[in-house]
C-alpha positions as CSV (number, residue, x, y, z in Angstrom):
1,X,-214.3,-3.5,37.4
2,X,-210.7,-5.4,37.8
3,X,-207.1,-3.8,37.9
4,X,-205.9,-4.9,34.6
5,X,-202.6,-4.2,36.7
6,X,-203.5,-6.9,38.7
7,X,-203.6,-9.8,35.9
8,X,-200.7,-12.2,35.2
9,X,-201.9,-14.4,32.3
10,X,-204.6,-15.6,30.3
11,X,-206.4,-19.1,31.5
12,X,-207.4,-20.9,28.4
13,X,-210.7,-23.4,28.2
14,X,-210.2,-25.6,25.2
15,X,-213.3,-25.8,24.3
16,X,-213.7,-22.4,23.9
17,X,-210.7,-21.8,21.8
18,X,-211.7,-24.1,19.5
19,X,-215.4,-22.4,19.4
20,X,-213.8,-19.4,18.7
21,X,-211.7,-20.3,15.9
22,X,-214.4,-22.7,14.1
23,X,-217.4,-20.2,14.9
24,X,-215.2,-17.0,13.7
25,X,-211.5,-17.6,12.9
26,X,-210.5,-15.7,16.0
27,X,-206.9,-17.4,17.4
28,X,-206.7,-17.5,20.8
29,X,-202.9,-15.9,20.7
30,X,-205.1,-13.1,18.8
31,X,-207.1,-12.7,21.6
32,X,-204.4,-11.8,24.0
33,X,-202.5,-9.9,21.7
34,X,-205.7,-7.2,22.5
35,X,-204.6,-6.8,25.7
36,X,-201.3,-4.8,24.6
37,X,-202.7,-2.9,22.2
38,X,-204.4,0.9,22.5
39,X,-207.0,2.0,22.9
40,X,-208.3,-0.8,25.2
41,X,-212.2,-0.5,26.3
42,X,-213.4,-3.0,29.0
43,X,-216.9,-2.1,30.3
44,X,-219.3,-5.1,32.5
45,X,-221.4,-7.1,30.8
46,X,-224.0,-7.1,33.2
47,X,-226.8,-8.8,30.8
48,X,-225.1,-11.9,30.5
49,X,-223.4,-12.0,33.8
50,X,-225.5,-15.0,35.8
51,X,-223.6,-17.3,37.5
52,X,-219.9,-14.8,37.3
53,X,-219.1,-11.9,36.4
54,X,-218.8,-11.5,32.8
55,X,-217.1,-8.2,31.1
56,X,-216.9,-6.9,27.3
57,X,-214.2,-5.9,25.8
58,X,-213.2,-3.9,22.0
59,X,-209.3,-3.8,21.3
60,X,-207.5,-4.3,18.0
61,X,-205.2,-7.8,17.5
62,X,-201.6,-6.7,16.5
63,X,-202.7,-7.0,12.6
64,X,-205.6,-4.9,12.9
65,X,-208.2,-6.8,13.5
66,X,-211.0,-5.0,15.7
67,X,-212.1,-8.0,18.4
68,X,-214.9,-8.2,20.4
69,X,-214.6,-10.2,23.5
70,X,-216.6,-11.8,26.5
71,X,-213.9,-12.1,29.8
72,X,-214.0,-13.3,32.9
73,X,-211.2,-12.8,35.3
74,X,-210.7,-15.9,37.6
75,X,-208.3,-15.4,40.3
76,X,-205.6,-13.3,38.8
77,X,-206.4,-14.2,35.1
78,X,-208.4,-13.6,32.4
79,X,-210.7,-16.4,30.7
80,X,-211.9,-15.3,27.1
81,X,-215.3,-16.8,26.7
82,X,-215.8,-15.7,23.6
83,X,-214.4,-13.4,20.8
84,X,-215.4,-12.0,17.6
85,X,-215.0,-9.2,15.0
86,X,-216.6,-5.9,16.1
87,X,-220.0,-4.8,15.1
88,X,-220.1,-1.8,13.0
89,X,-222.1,-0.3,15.9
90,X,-219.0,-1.5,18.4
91,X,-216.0,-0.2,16.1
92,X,-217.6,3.6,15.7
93,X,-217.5,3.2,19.5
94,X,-213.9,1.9,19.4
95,X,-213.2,4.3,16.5
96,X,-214.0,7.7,19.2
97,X,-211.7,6.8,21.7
98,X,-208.1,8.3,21.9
């Protein structure tokens, strides 16, 4: 795992904002905003993790919205490689947490 301590910004491929937002209507700014919210879960994501190391991560945008997201931390900040809406599976997860 990373010290979320430890990260000072968000390092954006185009690319993959505009993938995001075409594929599922997820703003990049959106993506961030999960970051400051509570509760936060970040676990690896070890099955997709070939050539990096690849994490998962379920937080809630500042409107509400429960994301799903694939990160990447590359030096001292975090790449979003992709993002979503939860799964109903994912959100009772989310859902337990304090």
């Amino acid at each position: 795992m990373f010290d979320l301590n430890a990260i000072t910004g968000f390092d954006w491929d185009e690319g993959n904002k505009a993938k995001n937002w075409e594929k599922h209507r997820v703003d990049f700014l959106e993506c961030e905003e999960v970051f400051f919210n509570k509760p936060l879960i970040i676990g690896d994501d070890s099955k997709h993790s070939a050539h990096e190391r690849r994490h998962f991560v379920l937080g809630r945008s500042n409107a509400g919205r429960m994301l799903y997201l694939v990160i990447t931390i590359r030096k001292d900040k975090v790449r979003v490689i992709s993002a979503r809406d939860q799964s109903r599976k994912e959100r009772q997860v989310y859902e337990q947490q304090p």
